[in-house]
Every structure is written in structure tokens, then in C-alpha cells.
N, C-alpha and C positions, 0 to 999 in steps of 0.2 A: 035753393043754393044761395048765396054769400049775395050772388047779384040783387036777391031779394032786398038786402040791409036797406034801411031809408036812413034817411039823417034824422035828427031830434032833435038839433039846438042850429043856433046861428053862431060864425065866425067868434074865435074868440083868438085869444094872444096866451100864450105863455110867458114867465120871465126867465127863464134858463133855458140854455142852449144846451141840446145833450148830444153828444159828439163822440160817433163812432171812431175805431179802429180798421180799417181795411184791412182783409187776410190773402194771404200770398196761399197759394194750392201749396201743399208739402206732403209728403211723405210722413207716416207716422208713427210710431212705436213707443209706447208708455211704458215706463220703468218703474214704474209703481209696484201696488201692490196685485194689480193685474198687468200682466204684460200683453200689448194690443199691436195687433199689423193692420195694415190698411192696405183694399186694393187700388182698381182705380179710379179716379177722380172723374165726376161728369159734369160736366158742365151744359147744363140744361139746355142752353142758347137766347136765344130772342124769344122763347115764352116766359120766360122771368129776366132777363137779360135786359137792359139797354145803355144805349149813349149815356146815361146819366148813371149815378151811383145806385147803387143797391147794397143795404146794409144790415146790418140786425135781425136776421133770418130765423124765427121760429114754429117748428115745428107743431101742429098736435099732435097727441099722443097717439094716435092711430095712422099717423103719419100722412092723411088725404089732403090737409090743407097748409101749406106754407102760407108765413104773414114775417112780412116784411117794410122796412122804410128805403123810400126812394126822393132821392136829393134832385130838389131845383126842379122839379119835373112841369110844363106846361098843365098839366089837368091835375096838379097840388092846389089845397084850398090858395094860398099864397102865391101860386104860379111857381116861375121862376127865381122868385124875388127873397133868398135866403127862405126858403121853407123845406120840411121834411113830412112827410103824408107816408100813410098807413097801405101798402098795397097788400093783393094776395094771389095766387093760384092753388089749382085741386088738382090731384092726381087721379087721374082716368083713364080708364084703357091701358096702363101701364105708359102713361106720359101724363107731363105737367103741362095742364092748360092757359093760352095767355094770362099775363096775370092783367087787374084791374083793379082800380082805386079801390079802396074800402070806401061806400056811403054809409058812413054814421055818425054820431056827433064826437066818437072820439077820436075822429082826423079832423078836428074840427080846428084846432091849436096850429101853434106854426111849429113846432117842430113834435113829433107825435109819434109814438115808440112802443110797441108791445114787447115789457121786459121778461114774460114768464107764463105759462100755461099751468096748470095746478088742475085737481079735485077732477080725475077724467077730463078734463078739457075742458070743463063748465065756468071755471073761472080762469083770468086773465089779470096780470098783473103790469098797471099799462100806467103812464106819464101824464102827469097834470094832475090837478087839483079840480072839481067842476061845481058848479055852483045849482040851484035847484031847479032850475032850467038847463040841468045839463050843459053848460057854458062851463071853459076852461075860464078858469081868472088866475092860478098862483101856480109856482113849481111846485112837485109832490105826486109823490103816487098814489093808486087807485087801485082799486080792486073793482072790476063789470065781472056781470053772468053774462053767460054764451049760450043761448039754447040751439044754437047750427044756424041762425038765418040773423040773429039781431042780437046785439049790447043793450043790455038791463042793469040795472039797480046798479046803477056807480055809487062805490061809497068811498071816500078818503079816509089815506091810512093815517094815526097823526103817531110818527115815530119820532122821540125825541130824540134831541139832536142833530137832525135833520137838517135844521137851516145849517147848524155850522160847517156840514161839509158841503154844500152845496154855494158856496160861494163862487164855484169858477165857473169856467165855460162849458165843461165838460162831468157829464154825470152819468153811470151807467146803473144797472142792477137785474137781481134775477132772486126767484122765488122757489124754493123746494117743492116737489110732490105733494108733500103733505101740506102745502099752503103754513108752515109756522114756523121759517125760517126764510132772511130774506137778507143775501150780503151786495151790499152795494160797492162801489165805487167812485169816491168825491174830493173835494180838495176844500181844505178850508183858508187858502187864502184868494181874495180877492183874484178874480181871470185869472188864477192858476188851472194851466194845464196837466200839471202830475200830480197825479191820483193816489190815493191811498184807499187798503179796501178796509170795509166798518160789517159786523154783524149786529143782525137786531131778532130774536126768537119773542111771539108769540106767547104770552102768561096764560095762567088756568083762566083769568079775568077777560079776557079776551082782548088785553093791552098787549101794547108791543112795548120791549124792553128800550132803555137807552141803549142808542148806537154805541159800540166799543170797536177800539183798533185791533185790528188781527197784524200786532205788533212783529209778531213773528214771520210774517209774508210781505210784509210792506218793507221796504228800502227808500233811502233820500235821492239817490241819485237817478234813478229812472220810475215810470209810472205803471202801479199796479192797475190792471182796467180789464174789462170784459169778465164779470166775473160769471163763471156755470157751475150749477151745485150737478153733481152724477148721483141721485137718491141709492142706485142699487148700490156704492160703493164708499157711500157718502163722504165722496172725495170734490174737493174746488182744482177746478179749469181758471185758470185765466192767464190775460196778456201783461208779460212787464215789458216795456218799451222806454226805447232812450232814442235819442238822435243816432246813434249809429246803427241799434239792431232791435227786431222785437222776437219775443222767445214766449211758447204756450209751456207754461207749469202745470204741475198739481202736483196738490197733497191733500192727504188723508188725516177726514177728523181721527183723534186719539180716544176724546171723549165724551159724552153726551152734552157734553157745556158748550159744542162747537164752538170753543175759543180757542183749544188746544189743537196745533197740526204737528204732520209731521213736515220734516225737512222737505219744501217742494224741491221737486226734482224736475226737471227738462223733459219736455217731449219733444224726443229729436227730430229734426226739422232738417228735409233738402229742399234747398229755395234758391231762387235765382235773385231775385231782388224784390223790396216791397216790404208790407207790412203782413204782419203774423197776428190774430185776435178771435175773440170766438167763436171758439172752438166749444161746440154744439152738440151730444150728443139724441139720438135721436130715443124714444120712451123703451125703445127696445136695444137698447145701446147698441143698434146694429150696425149705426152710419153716422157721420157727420154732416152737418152741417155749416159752410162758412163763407163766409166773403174773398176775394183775393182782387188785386188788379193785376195780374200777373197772366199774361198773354188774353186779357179781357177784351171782350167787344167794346165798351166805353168805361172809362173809371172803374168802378168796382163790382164784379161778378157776383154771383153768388154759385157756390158750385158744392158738390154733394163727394160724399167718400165713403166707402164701403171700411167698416169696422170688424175683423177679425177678433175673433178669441185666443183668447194665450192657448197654445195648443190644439187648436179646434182640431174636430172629430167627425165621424160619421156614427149616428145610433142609430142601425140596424136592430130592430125587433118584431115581434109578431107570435101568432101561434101554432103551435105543432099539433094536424089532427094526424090521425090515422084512418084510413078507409073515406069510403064514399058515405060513410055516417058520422063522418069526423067528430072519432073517438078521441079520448084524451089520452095520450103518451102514458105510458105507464113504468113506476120504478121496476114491476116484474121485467121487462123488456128492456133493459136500459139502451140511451143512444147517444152518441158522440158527435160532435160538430167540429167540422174540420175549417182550418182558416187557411187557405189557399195552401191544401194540403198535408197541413200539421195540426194537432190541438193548441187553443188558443188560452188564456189566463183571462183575456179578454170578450168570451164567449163563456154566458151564463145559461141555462137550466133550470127552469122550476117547472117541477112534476106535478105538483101541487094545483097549479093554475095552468098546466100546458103552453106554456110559455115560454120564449128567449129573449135574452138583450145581448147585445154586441156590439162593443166600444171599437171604432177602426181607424186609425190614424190618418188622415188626407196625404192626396200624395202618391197611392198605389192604386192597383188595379186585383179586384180578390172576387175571389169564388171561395162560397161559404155550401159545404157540400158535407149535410146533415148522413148518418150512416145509423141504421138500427137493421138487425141480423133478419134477413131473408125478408126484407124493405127495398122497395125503390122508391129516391123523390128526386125529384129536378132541382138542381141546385142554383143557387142565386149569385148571379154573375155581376158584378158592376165597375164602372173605369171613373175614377175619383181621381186622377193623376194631374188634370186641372182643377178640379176644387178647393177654394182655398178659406171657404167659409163653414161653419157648422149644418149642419143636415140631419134632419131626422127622418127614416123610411121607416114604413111600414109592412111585412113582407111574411107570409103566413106558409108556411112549411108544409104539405100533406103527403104522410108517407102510405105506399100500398104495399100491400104484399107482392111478394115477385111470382108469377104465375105459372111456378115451377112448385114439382114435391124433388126429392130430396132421395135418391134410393142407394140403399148399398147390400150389399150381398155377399156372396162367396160361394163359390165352384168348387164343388165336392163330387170325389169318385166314391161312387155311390156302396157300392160292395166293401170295400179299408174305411171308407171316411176321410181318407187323405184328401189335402188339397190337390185342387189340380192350376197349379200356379203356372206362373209367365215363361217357363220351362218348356210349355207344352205351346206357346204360341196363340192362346185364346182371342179365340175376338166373338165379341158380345155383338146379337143383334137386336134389333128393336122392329117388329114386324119384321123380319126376313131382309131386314136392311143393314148391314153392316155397319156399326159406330165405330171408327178409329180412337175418336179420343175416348175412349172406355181403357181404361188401361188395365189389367191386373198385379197384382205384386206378389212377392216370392212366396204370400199364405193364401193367393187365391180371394185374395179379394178382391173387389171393384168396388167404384161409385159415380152415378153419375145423378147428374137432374134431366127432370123431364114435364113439357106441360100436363098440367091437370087439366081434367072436361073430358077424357075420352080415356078408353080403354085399349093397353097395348098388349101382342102378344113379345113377351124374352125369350129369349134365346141366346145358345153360344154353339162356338165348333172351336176344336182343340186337336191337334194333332193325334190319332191313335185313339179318340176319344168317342165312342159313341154319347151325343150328348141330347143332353136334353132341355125341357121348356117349358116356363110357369107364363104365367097371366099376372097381369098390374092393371088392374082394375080402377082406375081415377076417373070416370064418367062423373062420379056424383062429389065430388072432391073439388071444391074452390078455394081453398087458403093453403099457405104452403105448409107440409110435416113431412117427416124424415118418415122411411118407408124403409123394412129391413127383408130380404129375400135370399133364397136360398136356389142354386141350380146345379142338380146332379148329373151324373153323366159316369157313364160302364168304359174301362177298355176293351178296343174290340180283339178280334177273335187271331187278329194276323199277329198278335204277337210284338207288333209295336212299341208297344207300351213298354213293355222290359227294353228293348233294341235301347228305346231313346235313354231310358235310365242306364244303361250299361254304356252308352254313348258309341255305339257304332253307325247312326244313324248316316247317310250321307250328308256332305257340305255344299253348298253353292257359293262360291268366290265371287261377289261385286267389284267390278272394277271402272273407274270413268271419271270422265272430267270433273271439276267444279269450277265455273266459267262465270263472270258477268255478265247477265244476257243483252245488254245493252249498245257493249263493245266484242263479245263472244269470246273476251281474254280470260285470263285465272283474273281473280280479283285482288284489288291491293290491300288486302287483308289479310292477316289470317285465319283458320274457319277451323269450325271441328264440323263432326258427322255426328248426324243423332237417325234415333231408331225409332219410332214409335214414339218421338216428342224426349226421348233421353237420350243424352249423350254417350257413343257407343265408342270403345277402343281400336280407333281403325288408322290402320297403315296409311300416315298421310304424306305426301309428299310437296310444301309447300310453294317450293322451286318451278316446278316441273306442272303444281296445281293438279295433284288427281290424288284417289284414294283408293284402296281396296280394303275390303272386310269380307269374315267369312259369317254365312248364316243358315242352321239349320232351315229345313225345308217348312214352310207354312203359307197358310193360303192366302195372308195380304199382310204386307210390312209397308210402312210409311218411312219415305227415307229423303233425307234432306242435308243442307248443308246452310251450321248457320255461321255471321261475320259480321263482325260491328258496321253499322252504316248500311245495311242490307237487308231487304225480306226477306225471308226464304220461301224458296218452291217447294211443294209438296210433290214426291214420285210416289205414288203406290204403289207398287206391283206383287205378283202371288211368283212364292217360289214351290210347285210342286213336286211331285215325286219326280226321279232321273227320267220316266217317258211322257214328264209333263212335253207338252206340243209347244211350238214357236209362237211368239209372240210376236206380232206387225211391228216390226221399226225393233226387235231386242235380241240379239246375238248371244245363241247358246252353243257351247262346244261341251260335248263330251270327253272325258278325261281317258284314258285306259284304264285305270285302275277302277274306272265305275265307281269311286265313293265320291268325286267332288266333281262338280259344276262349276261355270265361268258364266257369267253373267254380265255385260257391259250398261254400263247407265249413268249418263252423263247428269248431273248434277247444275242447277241454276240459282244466282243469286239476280234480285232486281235492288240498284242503287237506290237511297231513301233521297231522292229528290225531289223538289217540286212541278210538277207536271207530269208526274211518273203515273203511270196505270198500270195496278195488276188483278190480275184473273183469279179470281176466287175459284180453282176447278170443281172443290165438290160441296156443292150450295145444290141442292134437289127441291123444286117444287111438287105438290100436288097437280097432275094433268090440267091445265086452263086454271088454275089458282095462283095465289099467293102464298101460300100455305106452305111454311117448311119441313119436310120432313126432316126426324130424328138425324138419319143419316147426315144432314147438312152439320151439324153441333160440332163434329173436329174442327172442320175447318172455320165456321164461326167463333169456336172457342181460340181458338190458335192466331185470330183478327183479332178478340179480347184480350189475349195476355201480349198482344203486340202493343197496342194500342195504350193500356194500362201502365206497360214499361217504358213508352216514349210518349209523355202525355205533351212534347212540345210539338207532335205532329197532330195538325188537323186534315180532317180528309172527306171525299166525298162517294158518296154508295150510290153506282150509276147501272141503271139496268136496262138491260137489250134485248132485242127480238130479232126474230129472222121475218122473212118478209113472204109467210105464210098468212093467210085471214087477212083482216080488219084493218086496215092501218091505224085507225085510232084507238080501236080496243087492244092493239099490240101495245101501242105507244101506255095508256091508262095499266092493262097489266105490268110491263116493263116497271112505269112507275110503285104500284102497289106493292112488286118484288120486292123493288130496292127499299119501301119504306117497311117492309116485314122483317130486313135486315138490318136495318137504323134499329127500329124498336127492340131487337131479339139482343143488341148492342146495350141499347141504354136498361137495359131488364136486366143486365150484367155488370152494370156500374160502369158503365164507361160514358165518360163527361159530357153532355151534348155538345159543350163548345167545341170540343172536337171531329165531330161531324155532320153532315148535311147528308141529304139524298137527292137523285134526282131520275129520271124517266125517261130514255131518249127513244126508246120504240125502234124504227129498224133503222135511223140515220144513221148511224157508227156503225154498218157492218168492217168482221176484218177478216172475213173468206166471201167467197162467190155461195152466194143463195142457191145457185141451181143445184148442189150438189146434195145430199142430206147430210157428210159430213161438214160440211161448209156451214148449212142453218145451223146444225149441232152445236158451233163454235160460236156462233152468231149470237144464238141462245146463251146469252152470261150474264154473270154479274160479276163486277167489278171493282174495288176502290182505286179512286186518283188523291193524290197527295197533292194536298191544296196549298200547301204552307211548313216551312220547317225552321220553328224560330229560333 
């Protein structure tokens, strides 16, 4: 490390005094040809900091080591006694380590200055002249190699016209990237303090050109000084100062001759009081570099500032596989990427290389939630709403198939061919288990999805309808395909079948509340009635909060009521024939005329608030499993398109036991439930940011265990509304 350096030469003297600028901390924005923000300012403290002046701060190009001059300082070759010596610190661990003298022979001089890093950091563009002993003896610059531990091969530069700006007290300068270009700062009359700035380029000969005035940036009445070349933009930084104010310019070379600029323009500056001077950026023009005395520990600080890009961004990219062989994306399959929600202009696609880029403006908060047909992937969430700098992530996409096939069909009376549509009341079963959300429509069709890996047996029942039942065979089936099936079914022998088409069938009359179950009032909404997940034309009375409807006889209707700002409760209930039997807790009156029925059934909405919990009623496991049956898919589907249509609600899937068995294997089941329910969610594209799960075993009972309807009850799952932004 640096502490390694030894000295080479003895004591020598310089004849020029080169004499910094102190920089005030400011604020900063370039009006150039890049426009630049800055965040906040750091100031190191007492590892590069002290009582004394700290000045002329340069960085290497990889940023680890700062090298700086420090005035009058006790352990300066000179001491106290008008000297400036060479210090430095290393960045480590993510902090600046004390700094310490430079030992080498080029702090060897009384006033001693590194004006410029070049060629990878390997050379160093530094003050004095040295003799072949390494000895300073005259003003003039130098060029040393650096190989990270010691200064080598000093060689002076001999640029004409040199002496004649170097007549005053005050001399600055700084060197390009490419080491062949080098603007100085100097005054040609005797102990003048205002500076004018001179360029001098590098010949094919390996001469440096006569110094020339950069006529155009210089002024009589105040001093051009601190000069910095920015190579990526090849624009000059520097200080004009006058007794009343100092102000950091730039402008940008025009042409290869760098004699021509443009008009410097101000970098606007919020200052309290003080001096304004180089202004430093750092190889990655990520940060500044600068001096200030402006609320400093002693005279002049050194203090660092984060460099913004004009416009800065977020580049989101990575690759898109498919499968657990991570396949390449395919034009066959095409897929769209959404930017918090919408297609973006700013969201690229190549097929070619399976690949994305995404330009994302700082500032917001975005979910980027990739979408290809019968795919599911985890979408990439992130909060950039503080970042105020450029970012680049890396972030790789893998979409799976959804663990569903695809089936649709149609119910056919088998003897005509006719459909046997929604007319008739159908409900589709999946093993002998009833699906609600199977819906059919006016030709008799259906569609639903269903896991692959096992084999199920179909089935349906229809009013009037001997029906019947195929087999769906998916055991040996792992990716998802559409599946096309057919289910026939005879009318039977009573005669039905014509009754219902001639419409003499009997009616059953629904009548009953629609309540907020919270407050057990009507709600302050208003609400329609749906049937089977559709909105049904039913006598409502908003006022008074009840409804009636009439519904032919069938063995299970799903009936509800829905209202903006509300869940809705699922009722199921079977309307049988006129000597259907009574139902626990459902008042049936016979009419005289025997063709209609009265039925009473009160209606529930749960308010969408935060801390709210509702009961999912028909969620069906496998006996002692995890395992959802078919039958659960209504009500799971019906959480889906909730959830879908209100994506500002997040929530959580919380699942219960009764306090039969195990305690801890209730509690581990309990949890497994609810995460079969999370995943059966996100297999349906519903965001994860919007929910969690969780396991609570038999702590939340809300009836008495001893009872078996009580466990019954006990036995749920649940979502609570976590959040309603």
C-alpha cells in the first residue's frame, strides 16, 4: 500500500508558489450539454479532514485512492513554515482511511501538487521540475509513473511558453485521459494573482505545442483558475473568481483544435459564503470531488457529491426461460410484459437471444409482470421512489406452464341431439362433487380447467334429465392442452321434460334481507342480485334493503348479493320438487294453488376493510391433506376475479383446525391448506404482492370444539384484508 513509498531524494525548494482556490459545498446542476443533479454532499470528516487546509483533491481512476495537498501542516517536509506537502487516503471497507504524508521524493519541494492522473492511473501529472537525483530545483511540470506503491521515472515536461505565464504567485493545471492535452492556469505579470487559462496539445513528435490563450474563456476583470478537462464529454470545468464572487463554468470543445469552446455557461451554485474551485469529476463521472470552507472542521475541507445523470433511469434486463430446462421463449408463443399493468414502449423483447431490456424512469414504485398464454411467472416488483441515481439490475424471468388442462364440452340429449342448456338447471360434477363455477350457456356448453396427473371421473344432473358420464383421463398428462368432451343424457320417463318446455313447471319465490354482516343493517350501497355468478332480474327494494325473485326448481343455485366496497357471501341452497323436506334454519310455505313456493334467505355483504376476515365456505380438502378438491374451484375462482378486479387490496390466507389430534400437526396442516390456496391463486395470475398465507392451527377457534358442528366451523379457511390502499 502507499505507506510502502520511501523517499529518493533530499529536501529541495521550488521557485513558484502554486496557490489553490477553496470550494464552498453547493448544489449543482450543469446546463451544458449534459444536464447533471447532484445528491448529497459528504464530508469525510477527520480521516482526510483537519485544522489545516486541505486542497487540490485527486482522485484515481478507480476511485480507491485520494491524493491531496495539505497547508502548513506540522509533519510537511517544511513544517509549518509556508509549505504544501503531498497527502493521501484509501478507500476501504466502504470508508476513507486516515490519510498520511506521501513518502517520496516528490513531496520533496515546498509547495507540491498532483495536477492530473492519466493512462489508467499509471501516470501522474505533478509540479516541479527534478534534477537527476530526483531533487526539485525550478517551477514546471513533470510527468512520474505509478506502479501502486512508488513514483518512477520523473521526466520534465518542456512546454513553451511556460515561463511567461508563470510569473505570478499563483499557478494551476490539469492533464486529459489520454495524457495529450494539458490547460493550465497562469498569469504573466509579475505576483499577479488573475489567472488566465493557456492550452498546450501533444505533436505526433512527442513535443508539446506552444501555450495559447483560450481567449474566449478568459476575462480582465476576474481570474480564470482550477482548470478540469471531463474526457467523456470533452468539456473544461473551471473557477472565475473576483473579490466579490466565485462561480464553477464549463464549456464544451467545438473542435478537435481544442481552442474553440463554446459559450461557458454557470453551474448553478447554492452557497452560503466562501470560495467555489475545482470542481473534480470523478473517472466514472459519478461524483465530485472538491474543497469548501463552508461549515469545515479547520480551513478547507475536502468533501465529495454524488453526480446524477440528466434524466437518470433504471435498466431492468435479463433472460426469459421457460420450463425447468430453461427453454428459450418462442415467436410460436408470443408474450407481453406489462409495466405496472400496461404495455410499456419502454419494454424490449428479443426472441432471438431470449431476452429483455427495460428503461424505467426513477422516482416510482413498478411491478413488471411478464404474461404468455397458459404460463405462470413471478413477477418483479421493486420501489425506486428514492433513487435518484442510475441502476443497472439484472433479473431473469422463468415462465411454467400452469398445471391445468383446459376442458370444454357440451351436454347433449342424446335421442334429438338437442342441447341441453342452462334452461334445464345443470350442474357439472367432477367425481361426484358438484362445481358451482361450471357454468353452462344457452347451447349447452361449458368450460372449465382442471389439474393434470390424475384421472377424473364427469358427470352432470339436469332437471328432467337422465344424465350421464364420461372419464378425463390426465394421469399421464404434464403440460397444459385444451381437452374437447362431450356429455349426453335421455329425458326421463315423468314427462318433465315437455312440462319444463311448455313452462308449467312450479315456482319457488326467494325473498330476504341483504344486510351488512358487520352492522346487520341494509348496506349503504346499492346492490344487485346474481344467480350462479350472473346478474339476475330481481324485485329489489333498495329503501327497505330486501329482494325477491322467482326460480324454477333445481338442485343447487348459488345466490348472492353484490355492492361496491363489499365481498360478497355465497348462499347455495337446492330448490326441489313441492315435497322437497325443510331445511334447518329455511322457511318454506306452501301456496294453495301448489305451483309456487316461498322461500326466505337472507342475503350477506362483508365491508372491504382493513382487518376484515372472511370465510371462504366452500374450500374442500382431501381427508388429513392439503389437497383441494375440484369442488373447492367456485369459490377459489370467485377469490380470483375478486382479487383481479381490486388489485389495491392485499390479503392474507389463514388456516384453522379444530382441536381434534395433534396440536402441532393441526397447526403444520392448517398452514399447508392455506399455502395450497396461496399457490392455486398465484397459478391463476393473481400478483403475489397481494397476498401472503399463514397457519394458525387451533388458536382462533369461533364456535366451541365440543360440539362436531362447532369443529365443523372451526375447520376453515379464510382471507383477512391486510391493507386497502
Amino acid at each position: 500500500m502507499l505507506k510502502e513509498i520511501n523517499s529518493d531524494c533530499q529536501e529541495g525548494e521550488i521557485m513558484t508558489k502554486v496557490y489553490f482556490i477553496f470550494v464552498l459545498i453547493f448544489v449543482l446542476v450543469c446546463n451544458g450539454a449534459m444536464s447533471q443533479g447532484v445528491g448529497e454532499i459528504y464530508n469525510p470528516g477527520k480521516a482526510i479532514n483537519s485544522q489545516y487546509d486541505e486542497l487540490n483533491p485527486i482522485l484515481t481512476p478507480d476511485g480507491k485512492i485520494l491524493f491531496f495537498s495539505r497547508v502548513n501542516h506540522p509533519n510537511n517536509t517544511f513544517g509549518t513554515n509556508d509549505s504544501q506537502d503531498i497527502w493521501f487516503s484509501t478507500f476501504i471497507n466502504g470508508k476513507w482511511s486516515t490519510a498520511n504524508r506521501l513518502n517520496s521524493f516528490i513531496n520533496s519541494g515546498r509547495y507540491n501538487a498532483i495536477f492530473g492522473v492519466y493512462n489508467d492511473g499509471k501516470k501522474f501529472l505533478i509540479n516541479n521540475w527534478f534534477d537527476n537525483k530526483n531533487r526539485p530545483y525550478a517551477s514546471g511540470l513533470s510527468i512520474v509513473e505509478f506502479n501502486g506503491k512508488s513514483f518512477t521515472n520523473v521526466k520534465k515536461l518542456k512546454i513553451p511558453g511556460f515561463e511567461s505565464i508563470s510569473k505570478g504567485s499563483l499557478l494551476d493545471a490539469h492533464i486529459n485521459n489520454d495524457g495529450n492535452v494539458i490547460v493550465l492556469a497562469g498569469t504573466t505579470k509579475n505576483e499577479g494573482e488573475n489567472l488566465n487559462l493557456y492550452i498546450t496539445t501533444l505533436k505526433k513528435n512527442g513535443t508539446w505545442s506552444k501555450l495559447r490563450s483560450l481567449k474566449s474563456l478568459n476575462t480582465n476583470k476576474a481570474s480564470e483558475e482550477a482548470p478540469f478537462i471531463d474526457a467523456k464529454e470533452r468539456a473544461l470545468y473551471f473557477t472565475r473568481y473576483s473579490r466579490s464572487k466565485s462561480e464553477i463554468f464549463k464549456s464544451v470543445a467545438l473542435d478537435s483544435s481544442w481552442i474553440n469552446w463554446s459559450v461557458p455557461e454557470v453551474v448553478t451554485i447554492t452557497q452560503a459564503s466562501g470560495f467555489n474551485s475545482f470542481y473534480k469529476l470523478s473517472a466514472d463521472n459519478a461524483k465530485v470531488v472538491m474543497v469548501t470552507n463552508n461549515k469545515s472542521i479547520g480551513g478547507t475541507d475536502i468533501v465529495f457529491i454524488k453526480i446524477f445523470e440528466p434524466n437518470p433511469f433504471i435498466l431492468l434486463e435479463g433472460n426469459l426461460f421457460v420450463g425447468s430446462e430453461k427453454r428459450k421463449i418462442s415467436k410460436e408463443k408470443p408474450l407481453s410484459m406489462l409495466v405496472n399493468g400496461a404495455v410499456s414502449d419502454s419494454l424490449k423483447i428479443n426472441y432471438d437471444s431470449s431476452n429483455y431490456r427495460a428503461i424505467l424512469p426513477l422516482g416510482k414504485k413498478y411491478v413488471i409482470n411478464p404474461l404468455m398464454d397458459n404460463h405462470v411467472v413471478v413477477p418483479y416488483e421493486g420501489d425506486f421512489t428514492e433513487r435518484k441515481e442510475f441502476l443497472k439490475i439484472s433479473h431473469d424471468f422463468n415462465f411454467n406452464a400452469i398445471p391445468y388442462v383446459s376442458v370444454q364440452g357440451n351436454l347433449v340429449e342424446k335421442t334429438t341431439g338437442t342441447p341441453i342448456s342452462q334452461l334445464y338447471n345443470p350442474v357439472i360434477y367432477i367425481d361426484d362433487q358438484p362445481v358451482d363455477s361450471i357454468m353452462v350457456d344457452t347451447t349447452g356448453l361449458f368450460s372449465f380447467k382442471i389439474p393434470f396427473g390424475k384421472n377424473y371421473k364427469i358427470s352432470f344432473e339436469a332437471f328432467a334429465v337422465e344424465a350421464g358420464f364420461d372419464s378425463l383421463l390426465l394421469k399421464n398428462v404434464d403440460e397444459y392442452k385444451e381437452i374437447k368432451i362431450q356429455l349426453y343424457g335421455n329425458k326421463d320417463n315423468t314427462g318433465n321434460f315437455l312440462a319444463l318446455k311448455n313452462g308449467k313447471l312450479s315456482f319457488y319465490t326467494i325473498s330476504g334481507l341483504v344486510l351488512d354482516k358487520t352492522t346487520g343493517k341494509k348496506p349503504e350501497t346499492g346492490y344487485e342480485i346474481q344467480i350462479n355468478q350472473k346478474t339476475y332480474p330481481a324485485d329489489i327494494d333498495l329503501e327497505k334493503g330486501t329482494f325477491n325473485l322467482k326460480l324454477p326448481p333445481a338442485k343447487k343455485y348459488m345466490i348472492n348479493a353484490i355492492a361496491a366496497g363489499y365481498y360478497p357471501v355465497y348462499e347455495t341452497t337446492g330448490l326441489g320438487q313441492p315435497e322437497v323436506k325443510k331445511a334447518k334454519g329455511v322457511k318454506v310455505i306452501q301456496k294453495p294453488a301448489g305451483k309456487e313456493f316461498v322461500k326466505v334467505l337472507n342475503l350477506n355483504l362483508v365491508p372491504l376493510k382493513s382487518g376484515q376476515s372472511i370465510s371462504l365456505k366452500n374450500i374442500f380438502f382431501e381427508t388429513g391433506k392439503a389437497k383441494l378438491k375440484p369442488s373447492s374451484y367456485a369459490e377459489l375462482d370467485r377469490l380470483v376475479s375478486f382479487l383481479r378486479s381490486n388489485q389495491n387490496i392485499n390479503i392474507t390466507i389463514d388456516g384453522h383446525s379444530d382441536d381434534q389430534g395433534n396440536k402441532e400437526k393441526n397447526a403444520h396442516l392448517s398452514w399447508l391448506r392455506a399455502k395450497a390456496v396461496y399457490e392455486y391463486l398465484l397459478n391463476n395470475e393473481v400478483g403475489f404482492r397481494q397476498i401472503t398465507f399463514n397457519g394458525y392451527g387451533t388458536t382462533k377457534p369461533i364456535a366451541s370444539n365440543k360440539t362436531p358442528e362447532g369443529r365443523a366451523l372451526n375447520r376453515r379457511v379464510e382471507f383477512t384484508i391486510l391493507e386497502v390502499k
